[in-house]
C-alpha positions in Angstrom: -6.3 -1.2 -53.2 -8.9 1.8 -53.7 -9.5 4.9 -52.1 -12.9 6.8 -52.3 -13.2 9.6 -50.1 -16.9 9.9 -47.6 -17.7 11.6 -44.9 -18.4 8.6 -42.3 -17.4 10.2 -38.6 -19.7 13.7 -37.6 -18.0 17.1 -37.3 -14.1 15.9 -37.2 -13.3 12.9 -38.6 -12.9 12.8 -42.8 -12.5 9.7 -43.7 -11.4 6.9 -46.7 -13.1 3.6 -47.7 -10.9 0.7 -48.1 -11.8 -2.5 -50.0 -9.1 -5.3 -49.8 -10.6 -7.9 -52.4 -7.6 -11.1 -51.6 -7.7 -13.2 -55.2 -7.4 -17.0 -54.7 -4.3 -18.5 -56.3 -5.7 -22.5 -56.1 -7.3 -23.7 -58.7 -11.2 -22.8 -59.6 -12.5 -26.2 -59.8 -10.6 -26.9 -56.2 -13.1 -27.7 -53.7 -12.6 -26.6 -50.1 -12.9 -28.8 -47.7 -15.9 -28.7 -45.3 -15.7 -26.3 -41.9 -17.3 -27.4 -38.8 -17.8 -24.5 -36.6 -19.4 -24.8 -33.1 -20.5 -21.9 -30.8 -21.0 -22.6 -27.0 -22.3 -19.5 -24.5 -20.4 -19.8 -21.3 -21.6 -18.0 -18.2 -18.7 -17.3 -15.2 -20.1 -15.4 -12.6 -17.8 -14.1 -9.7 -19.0 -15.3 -6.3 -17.5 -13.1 -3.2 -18.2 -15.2 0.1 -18.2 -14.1 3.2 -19.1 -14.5 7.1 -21.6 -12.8 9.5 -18.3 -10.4 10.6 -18.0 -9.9 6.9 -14.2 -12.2 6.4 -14.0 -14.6 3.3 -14.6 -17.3 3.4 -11.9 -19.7 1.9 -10.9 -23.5 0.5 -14.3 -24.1 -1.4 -14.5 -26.5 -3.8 -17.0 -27.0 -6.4 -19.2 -29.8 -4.6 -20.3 -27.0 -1.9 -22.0 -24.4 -4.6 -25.4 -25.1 -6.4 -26.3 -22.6 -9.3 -29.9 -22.2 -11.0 -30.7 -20.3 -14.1 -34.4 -19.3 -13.9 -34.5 -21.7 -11.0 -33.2 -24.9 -12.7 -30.1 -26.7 -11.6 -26.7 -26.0 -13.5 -24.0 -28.3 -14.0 -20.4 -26.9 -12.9 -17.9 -26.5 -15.6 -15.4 -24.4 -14.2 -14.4 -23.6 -10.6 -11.5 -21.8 -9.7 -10.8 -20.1 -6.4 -9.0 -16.2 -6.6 -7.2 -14.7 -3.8 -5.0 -11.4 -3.4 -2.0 -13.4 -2.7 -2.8 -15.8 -5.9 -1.7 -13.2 -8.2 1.4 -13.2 -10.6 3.2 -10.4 -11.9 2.8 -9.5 -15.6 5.6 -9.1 -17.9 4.6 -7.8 -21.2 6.7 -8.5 -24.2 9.4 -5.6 -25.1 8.0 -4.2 -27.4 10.7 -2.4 -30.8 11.0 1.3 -30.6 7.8 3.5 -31.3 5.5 0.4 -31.1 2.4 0.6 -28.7 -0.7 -1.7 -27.2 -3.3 -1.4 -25.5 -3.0 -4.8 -23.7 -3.3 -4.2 -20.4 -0.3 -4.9 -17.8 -2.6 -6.3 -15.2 -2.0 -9.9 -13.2 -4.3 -12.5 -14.7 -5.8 -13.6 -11.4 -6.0 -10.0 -9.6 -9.2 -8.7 -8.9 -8.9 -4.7 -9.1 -10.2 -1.4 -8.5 -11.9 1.6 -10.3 -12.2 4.8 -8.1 -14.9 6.6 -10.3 -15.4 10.2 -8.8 -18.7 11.2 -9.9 -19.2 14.6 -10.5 -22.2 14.8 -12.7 -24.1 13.4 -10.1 -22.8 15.1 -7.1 -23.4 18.2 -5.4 -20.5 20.5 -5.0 -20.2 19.9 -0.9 -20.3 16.6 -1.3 -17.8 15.9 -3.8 -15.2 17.5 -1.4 -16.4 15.2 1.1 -15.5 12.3 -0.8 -12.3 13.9 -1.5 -11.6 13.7 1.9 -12.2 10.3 2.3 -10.9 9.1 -0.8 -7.9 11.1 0.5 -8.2 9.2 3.7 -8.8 5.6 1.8 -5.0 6.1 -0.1 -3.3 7.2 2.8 -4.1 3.4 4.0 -3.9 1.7 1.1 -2.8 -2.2 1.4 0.2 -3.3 -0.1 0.2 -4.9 -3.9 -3.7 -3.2 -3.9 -3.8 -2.3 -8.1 -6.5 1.0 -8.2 -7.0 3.3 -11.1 -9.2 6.5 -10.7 -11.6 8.2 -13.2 -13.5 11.3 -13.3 -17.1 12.2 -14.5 -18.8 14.7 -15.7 -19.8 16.3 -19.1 -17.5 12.9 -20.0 -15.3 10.3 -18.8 -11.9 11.3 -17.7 -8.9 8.7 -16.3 -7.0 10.9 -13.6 -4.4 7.3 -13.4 -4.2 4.0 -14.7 -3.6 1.1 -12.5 -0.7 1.2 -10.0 -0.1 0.1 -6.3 1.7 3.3 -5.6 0.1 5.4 -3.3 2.2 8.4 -4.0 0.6 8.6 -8.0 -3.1 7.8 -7.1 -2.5 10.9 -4.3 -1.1 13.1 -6.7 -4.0 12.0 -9.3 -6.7 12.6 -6.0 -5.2 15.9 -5.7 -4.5 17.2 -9.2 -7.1 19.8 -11.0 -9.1 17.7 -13.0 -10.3 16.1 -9.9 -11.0 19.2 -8.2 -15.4 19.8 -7.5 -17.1 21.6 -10.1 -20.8 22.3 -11.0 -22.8 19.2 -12.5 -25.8 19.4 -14.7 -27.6 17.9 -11.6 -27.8 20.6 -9.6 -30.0 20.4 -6.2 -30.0 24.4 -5.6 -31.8 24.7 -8.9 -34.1 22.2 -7.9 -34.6 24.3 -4.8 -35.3 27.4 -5.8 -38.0 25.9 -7.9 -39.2 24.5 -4.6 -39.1 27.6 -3.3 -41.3 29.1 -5.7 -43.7 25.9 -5.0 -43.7 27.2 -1.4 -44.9 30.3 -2.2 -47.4 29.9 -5.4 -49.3 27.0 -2.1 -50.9 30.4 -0.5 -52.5 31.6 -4.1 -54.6 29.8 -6.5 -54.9 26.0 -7.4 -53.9 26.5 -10.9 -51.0 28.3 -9.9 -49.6 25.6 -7.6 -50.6 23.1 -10.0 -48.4 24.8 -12.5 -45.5 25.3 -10.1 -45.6 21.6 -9.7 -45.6 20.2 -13.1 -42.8 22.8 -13.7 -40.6 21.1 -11.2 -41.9 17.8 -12.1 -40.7 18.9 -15.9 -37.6 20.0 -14.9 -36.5 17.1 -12.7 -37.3 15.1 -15.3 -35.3 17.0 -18.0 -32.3 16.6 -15.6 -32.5 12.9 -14.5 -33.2 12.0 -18.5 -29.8 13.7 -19.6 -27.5 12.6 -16.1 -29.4 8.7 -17.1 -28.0 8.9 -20.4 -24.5 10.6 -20.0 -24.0 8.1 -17.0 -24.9 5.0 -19.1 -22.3 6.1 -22.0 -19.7 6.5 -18.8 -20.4 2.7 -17.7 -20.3 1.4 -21.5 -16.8 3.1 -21.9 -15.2 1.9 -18.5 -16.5 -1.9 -19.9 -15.2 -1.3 -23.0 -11.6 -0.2 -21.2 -11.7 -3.1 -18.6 -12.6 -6.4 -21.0 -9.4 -7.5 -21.8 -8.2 -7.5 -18.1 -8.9 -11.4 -17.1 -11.0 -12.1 -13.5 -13.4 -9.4 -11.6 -13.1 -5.7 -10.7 -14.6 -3.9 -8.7 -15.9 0.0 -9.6 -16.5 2.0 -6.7 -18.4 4.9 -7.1 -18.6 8.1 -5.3 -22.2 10.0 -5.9 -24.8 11.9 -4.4 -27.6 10.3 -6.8 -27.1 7.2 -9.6 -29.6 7.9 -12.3 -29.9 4.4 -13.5 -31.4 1.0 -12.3 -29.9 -1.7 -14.4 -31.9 -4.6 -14.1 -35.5 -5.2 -15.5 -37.3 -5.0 -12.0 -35.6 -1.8 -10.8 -37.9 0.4 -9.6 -36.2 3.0 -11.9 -36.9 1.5 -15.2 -40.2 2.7 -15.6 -39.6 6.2 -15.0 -36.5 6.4 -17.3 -38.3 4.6 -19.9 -41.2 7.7 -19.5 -38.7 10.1 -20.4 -37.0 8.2 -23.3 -39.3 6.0 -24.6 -37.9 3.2 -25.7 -34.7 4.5 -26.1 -32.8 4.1 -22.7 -34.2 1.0 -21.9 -31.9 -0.6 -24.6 -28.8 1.9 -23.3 -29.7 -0.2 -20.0 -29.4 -3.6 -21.7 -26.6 -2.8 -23.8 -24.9 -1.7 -20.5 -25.9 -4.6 -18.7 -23.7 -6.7 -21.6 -20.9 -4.7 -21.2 -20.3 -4.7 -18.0 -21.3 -8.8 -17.6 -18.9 -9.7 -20.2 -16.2 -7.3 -18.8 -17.5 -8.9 -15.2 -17.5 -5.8 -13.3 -19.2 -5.6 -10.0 -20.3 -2.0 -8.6 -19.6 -0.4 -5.4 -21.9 2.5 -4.5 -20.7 5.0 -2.3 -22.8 7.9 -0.7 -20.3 11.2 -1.6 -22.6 12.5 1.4 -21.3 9.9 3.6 -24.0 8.5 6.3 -27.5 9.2 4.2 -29.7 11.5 7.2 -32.3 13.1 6.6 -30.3 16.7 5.4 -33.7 18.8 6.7 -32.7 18.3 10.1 -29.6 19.8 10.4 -28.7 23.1 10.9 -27.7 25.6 8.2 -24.9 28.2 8.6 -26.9 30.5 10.3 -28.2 27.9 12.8 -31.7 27.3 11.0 -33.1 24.0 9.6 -32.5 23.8 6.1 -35.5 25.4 4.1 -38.0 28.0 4.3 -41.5 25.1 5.0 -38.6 23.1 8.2 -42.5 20.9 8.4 -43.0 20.3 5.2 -39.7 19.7 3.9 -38.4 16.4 5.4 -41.3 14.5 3.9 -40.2 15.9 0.1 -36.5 14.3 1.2 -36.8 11.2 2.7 -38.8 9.7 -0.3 -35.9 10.9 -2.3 -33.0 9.0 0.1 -35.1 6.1 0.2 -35.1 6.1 -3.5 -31.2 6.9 -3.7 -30.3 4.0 -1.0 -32.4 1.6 -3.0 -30.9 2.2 -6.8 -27.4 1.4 -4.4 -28.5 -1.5 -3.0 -29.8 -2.7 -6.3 -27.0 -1.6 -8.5 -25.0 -3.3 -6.2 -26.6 -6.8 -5.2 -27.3 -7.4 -8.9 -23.9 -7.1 -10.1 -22.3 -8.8 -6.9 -21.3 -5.5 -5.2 -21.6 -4.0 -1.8 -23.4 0.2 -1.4 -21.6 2.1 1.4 -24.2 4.6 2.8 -24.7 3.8 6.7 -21.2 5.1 7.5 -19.5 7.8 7.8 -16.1 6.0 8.0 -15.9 5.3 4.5 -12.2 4.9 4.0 -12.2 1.9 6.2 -15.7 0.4 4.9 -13.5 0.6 1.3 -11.0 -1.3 2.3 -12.4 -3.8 3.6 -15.0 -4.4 1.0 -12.1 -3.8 -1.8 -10.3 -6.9 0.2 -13.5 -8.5 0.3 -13.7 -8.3 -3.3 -10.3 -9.7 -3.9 -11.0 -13.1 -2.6 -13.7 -14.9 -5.0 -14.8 -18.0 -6.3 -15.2 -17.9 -10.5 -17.7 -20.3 -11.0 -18.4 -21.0 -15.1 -21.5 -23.1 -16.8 -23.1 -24.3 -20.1 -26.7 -23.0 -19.9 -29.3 -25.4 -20.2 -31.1 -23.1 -22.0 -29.6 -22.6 -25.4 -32.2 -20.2 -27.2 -30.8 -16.8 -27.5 -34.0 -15.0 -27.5 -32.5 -11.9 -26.0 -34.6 -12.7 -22.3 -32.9 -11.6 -18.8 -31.8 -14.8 -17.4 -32.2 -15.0 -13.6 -29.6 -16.8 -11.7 -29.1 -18.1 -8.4 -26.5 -19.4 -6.5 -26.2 -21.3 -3.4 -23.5 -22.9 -0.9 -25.0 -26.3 0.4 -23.5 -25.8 3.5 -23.2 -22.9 6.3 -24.9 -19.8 6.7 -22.7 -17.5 4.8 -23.2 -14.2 2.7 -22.8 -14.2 -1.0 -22.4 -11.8 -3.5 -22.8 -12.5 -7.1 -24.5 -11.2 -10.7 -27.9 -11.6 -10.4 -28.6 -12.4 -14.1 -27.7 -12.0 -17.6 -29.3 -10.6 -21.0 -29.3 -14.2 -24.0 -28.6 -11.7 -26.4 -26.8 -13.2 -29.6 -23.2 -11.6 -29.3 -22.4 -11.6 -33.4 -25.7 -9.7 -34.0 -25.9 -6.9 -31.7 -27.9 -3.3 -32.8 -26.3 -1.0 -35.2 -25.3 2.4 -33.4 -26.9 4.9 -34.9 -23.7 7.2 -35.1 -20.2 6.7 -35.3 -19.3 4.9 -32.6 -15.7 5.7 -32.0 -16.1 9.1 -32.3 -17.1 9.3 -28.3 -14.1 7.0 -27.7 -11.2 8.9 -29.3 -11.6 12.3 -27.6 -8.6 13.4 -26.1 -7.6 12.0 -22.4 -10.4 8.9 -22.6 -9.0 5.7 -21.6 -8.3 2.9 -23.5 -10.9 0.0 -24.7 -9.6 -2.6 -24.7 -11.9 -5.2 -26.0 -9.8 -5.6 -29.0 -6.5 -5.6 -28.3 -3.9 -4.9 -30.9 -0.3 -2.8 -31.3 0.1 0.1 -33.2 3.4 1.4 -35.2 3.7 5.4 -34.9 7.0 6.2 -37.3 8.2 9.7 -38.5 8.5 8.8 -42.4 9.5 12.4 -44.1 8.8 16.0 -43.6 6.8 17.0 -47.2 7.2 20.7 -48.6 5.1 23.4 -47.0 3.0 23.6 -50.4 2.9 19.8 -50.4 -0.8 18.8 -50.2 -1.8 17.0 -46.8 -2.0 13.8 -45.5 -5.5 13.7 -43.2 -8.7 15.7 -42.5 -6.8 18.8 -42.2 -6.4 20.0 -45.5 -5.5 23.6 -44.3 -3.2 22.5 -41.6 0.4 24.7 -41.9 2.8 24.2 -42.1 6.3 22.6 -41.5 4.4 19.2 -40.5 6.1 15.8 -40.2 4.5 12.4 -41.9 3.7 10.0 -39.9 3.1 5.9 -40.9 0.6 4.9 -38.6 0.6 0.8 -38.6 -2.6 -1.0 -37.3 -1.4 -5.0 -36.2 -4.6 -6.5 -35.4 -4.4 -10.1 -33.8 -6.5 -12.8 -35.4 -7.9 -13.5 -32.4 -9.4 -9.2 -32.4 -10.8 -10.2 -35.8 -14.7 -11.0 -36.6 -14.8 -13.0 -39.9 -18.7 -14.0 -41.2 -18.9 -16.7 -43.9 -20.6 -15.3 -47.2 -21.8 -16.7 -50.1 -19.1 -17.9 -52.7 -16.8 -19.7 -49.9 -15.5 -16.3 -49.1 -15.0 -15.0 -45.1 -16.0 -11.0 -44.6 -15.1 -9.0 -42.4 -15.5 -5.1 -41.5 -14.0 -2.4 -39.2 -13.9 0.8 -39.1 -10.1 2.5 -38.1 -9.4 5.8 -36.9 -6.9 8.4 -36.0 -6.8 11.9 -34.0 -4.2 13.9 -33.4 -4.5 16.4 -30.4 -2.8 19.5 -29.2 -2.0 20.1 -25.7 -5.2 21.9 -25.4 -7.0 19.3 -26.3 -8.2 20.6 -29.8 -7.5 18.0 -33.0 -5.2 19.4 -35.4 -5.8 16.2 -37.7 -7.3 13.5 -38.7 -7.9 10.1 -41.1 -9.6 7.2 -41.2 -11.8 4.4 -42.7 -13.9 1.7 -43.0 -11.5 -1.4 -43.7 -13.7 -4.6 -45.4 -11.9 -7.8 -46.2 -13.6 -10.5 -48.2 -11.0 -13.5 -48.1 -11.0 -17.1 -50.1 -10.3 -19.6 -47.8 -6.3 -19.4 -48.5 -6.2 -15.9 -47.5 -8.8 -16.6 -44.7 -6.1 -19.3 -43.2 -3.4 -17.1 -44.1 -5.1 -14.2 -42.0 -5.6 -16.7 -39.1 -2.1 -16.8 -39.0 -0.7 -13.4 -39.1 -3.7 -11.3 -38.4 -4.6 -8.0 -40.1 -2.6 -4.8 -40.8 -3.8 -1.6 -41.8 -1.3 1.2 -42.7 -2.3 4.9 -42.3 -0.3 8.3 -43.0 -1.3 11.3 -41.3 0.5 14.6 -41.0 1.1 16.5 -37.5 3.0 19.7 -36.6 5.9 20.0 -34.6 4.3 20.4 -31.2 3.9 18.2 -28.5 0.9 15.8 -29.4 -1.2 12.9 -28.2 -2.1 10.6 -30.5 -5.8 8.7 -30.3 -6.3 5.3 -32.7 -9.3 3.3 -32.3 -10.8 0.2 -33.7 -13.9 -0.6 -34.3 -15.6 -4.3 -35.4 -19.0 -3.7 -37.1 -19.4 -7.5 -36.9 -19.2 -7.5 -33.1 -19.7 -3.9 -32.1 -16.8 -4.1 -30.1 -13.8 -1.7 -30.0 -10.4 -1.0 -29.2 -8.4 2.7 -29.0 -5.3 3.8 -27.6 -3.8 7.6 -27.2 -0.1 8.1 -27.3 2.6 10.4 -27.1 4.6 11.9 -29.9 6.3 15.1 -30.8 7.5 15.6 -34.2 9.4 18.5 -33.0 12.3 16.0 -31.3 10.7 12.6 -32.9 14.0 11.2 -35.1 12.6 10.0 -39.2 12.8 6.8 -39.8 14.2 7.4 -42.9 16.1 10.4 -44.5 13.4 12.7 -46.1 12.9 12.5 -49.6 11.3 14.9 -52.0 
């Protein structure tokens, strides 16, 4: 094995090269034998049923659905009906002593749910708001109901994983990091420009023309940067919630939601005006993610029942702005536009928007319970080009006049050639306190090997980190399953990720780091061989004694799909492995 040091991750990350070259031990003239590989595109789209009164609807079977793609007839492959009481508790293997995974301890047949407290779009008012009803929401939360709550805002934050105790997600609700705070998006900004439109109407036409295309700039400015850091938010919650089997449901608290996913939102356009061309593929990209991780969206108004704000009273008993005439024509355009990206964000990925009520505590539970009973309903496509077109589909019950909820479509997109990122892409992932992906899933070893000299030269990205520091052996076990191989020329089967480690202190600065891009090229013995026992990748990095969280990451640049995982460890108390040596 070589090393060759490059500089692959921005600002942090300094990183190493590794070329496993596997020699073939059979004879050259050997022939392999011939390998018949067949790829077949499955689409299972989660089907929530329900009646007038809003109950599910139960004991369907497969003759009473009809689904089209594009409008022509699918046949049925799968059909399985999912309830809340259908679920089986999940026993994870016992892992030995200072091994970790990022497989997720989640019942195979649950359908769960993603509180995602949206602070980047949310005024300040309204984000306690929704504290209160969230509050409200947990106080009456159902037995067995799994939830896990995230925070947003200059990034993605998880507050607490998935539990049914009510106690933790309270304490998570009530903790500091979920506490309001200023957003980027901030409507008072946006009103004192409108102020200043208000008075530049009584001078000169230039004047208010240049008054107007100020705001228009600066709404735009705004809405471009909440569209993208919101789309990177969605990607990583995907990435976090594929390897958990069946649907979940993401409810999300917000004033405004900057993006319209599918290609006839209304919201396209304008997005694609301040991007170009480059949010339009964040969109699709997003779209995959959160298809293949089949994750339905829940919006929720953060200012509860959506009025029309310029008729009610302010503190001092006075409509809200200086023009009371003019103003509630600038703001109902802008609810209507808010209550339609809801109702669009949430019919096309088989959701439900909450914005006619101010009762939202009870409107969540009974949508989350709503969600929890569903039909998974899998076919073949007829149409087998992957030509990277949305896919429209329909579905239909050939009896009764019921209400269903479902994914509208799908992007053909070829899943083993997706777009290169144009920057490291696990950088984003491995800052400290993100959640785990989890679309590979794999097991890490974190062992205290020896505890070098203080002039001994370090293992990492730190090269001036002091001293005394404890070696750690950091041991990637990749399943075979989590590996991409490509057949190349020469009968040999490539494959290339890149791995990653961080080390953070408890205030969230990285104290060190090391990684690499890992490429295998295997003859077919070695390729069989790694079939069998997967893929490991040994890494040494040295940390201080201090308490330390520990983020590893994955990524497959066959697939473009990743996997991290932050741990605990304190070399301080953390007994070697092995008696030091020098």
């Amino acid at each position: 094995m070589r090393n060759r040091n490059i500089v692959l991750l921005p600002a942090l990350f300094a990183v190493f090269i590794f070329q496993l070259q596997a020699q073939s031990n059979s004879n050259s003239a050997q022939k392999n034998e011939p390998v018949l590989k067949t790829t077949t595109r499955a689409v299972v789209v989660d089907v929530v049923v329900t009646t007038g009164s809003g109950m599910p609807v139960g004991r369907l079977d497969p003759r009473d659905f009809s689904i089209l793609e594009d409008g022509k007839p699918q046949s049925i492959d799968l059909f399985e009906e999912h309830t809340a009481t259908s679920a089986l508790a999940v026993a994870l293997p016992q892992l030995p002593p200072h091994v970790y995974t990022n497989e997720p301890a989640v019942a195979p047949n649950e359908a769960i749910n993603v509180l995602l407290l949206d602070s980047l779009n949310t005024e300040e008012a309204d984000q306690v708001y929704a504290h209160k009803q969230i509050v409200g929401f947990l106080g009456n939360l159902q037995p067995g109901m799994r939830v896990a709550i995230y925070t947003l805002n200059t990034g993605l934050r998880l507050l607490q994983g998935f539990t049914a105790d009510g106690a933790l997600l309270r304490a998570a609700i009530d903790s500091k990091l979920a506490a309001p705070g200023r957003t980027i998006v901030s409507r008072s900004r946006q009103d004192d420009l409108s102020d200043n439109e208000a008075v530049s109407i009584a001078g000169d036409p230039p004047s208010r023309q240049a008054e107007e295309r100020t705001l228009r700039e600066y709404t735009n400015t705004q809405q471009g940067q909440s569209a993208s850091m919101t789309l990177t938010a969605l990607q990583t919650l995907a990435r976090s919630l594929e390897a958990i089997p069946g649907r979940k449901n993401l409810i999300w608290f917000a004033s405004t939601f900057p993006v319209a996913l599918f290609p006839e939102g209304d919201n396209r356009a304008v997005l694609q005006a301040f991007h170009g061309n480059e949010l339009p593929e964040a969109l699709r990209q997003t779209v995959d993610m959160l298809t293949r991780a089949r994750v339905a969206l829940y919006p929720v108004s953060a200012r509860g029942m959506m009025d029309d704000r310029t008729m009610n009273a302010d503190s001092s008993g006075q409509p809200n702005g200086d023009n009371f005439e003019k103003n509630p024509y600038k703001e109902s355009p802008a609810i209507r536009a808010t209550t339609a990206t809801m109702d669009q964000l949430a019919t096309d990925t088989g959701g439900r928007a909450i914005y006619t009520t101010n009762e939202v505590g009870a409107a969540l539970t009974r949508d989350i319970l709503d969600g929890a009973h569903y039909y998974a309903v899998a076919y073949t496509p007829s149409n087998e080009k992957v030509d990277g077109s949305f896919r429209r589909i329909e579905v239909k019950l050939t009896e009764g006049n019921y209400k269903l909820a479902y994914r509208r479509g799908y992007y053909a997109d070829a899943g083993s050639a997706p777009a290169q990122p144009a920057s490291d892409p696990l950088a984003p992932m491995l800052a400290a306190g993100m959640p785990d992906a989890t679309e590979i899933v794999y097991r890490i070893g974190v062992t205290p090997e020896s505890r070098p000299a203080l002039a001994a030269a370090r293992a990492g990205g730190n090269a001036k980190l002091p001293g005394p520091v404890t070696r750690y052996r950091v041991l990637f076990q990749i399943p075979r399953d989590s590996v991409s191989f490509a057949a190349a020329p020469g009968g040999t089967h490539d494959a290339k990720m890149r791995v990653a480690v961080v080390a953070y202190g408890r205030d969230g600065k990285p104290v060190n780091w090391t990684g690499g891009v890992m490429a295998l090229s295997l003859k077919e013995a070695q390729y069989a061989k790694a079939q069998q026992t997967g893929i490991v990748a040994p890494m040494e990095i040295d940390l201080p004694e201090a308490e330390l969280s520990l983020a590893t990451g994955i990524w497959d640049m066959n697939t473009q799909r990743a996997g991290t995982l932050q741990v605990s460890v304190n070399p301080k108390t953390d007994a070697l492995a092995a008696p030091a040596t020098d």
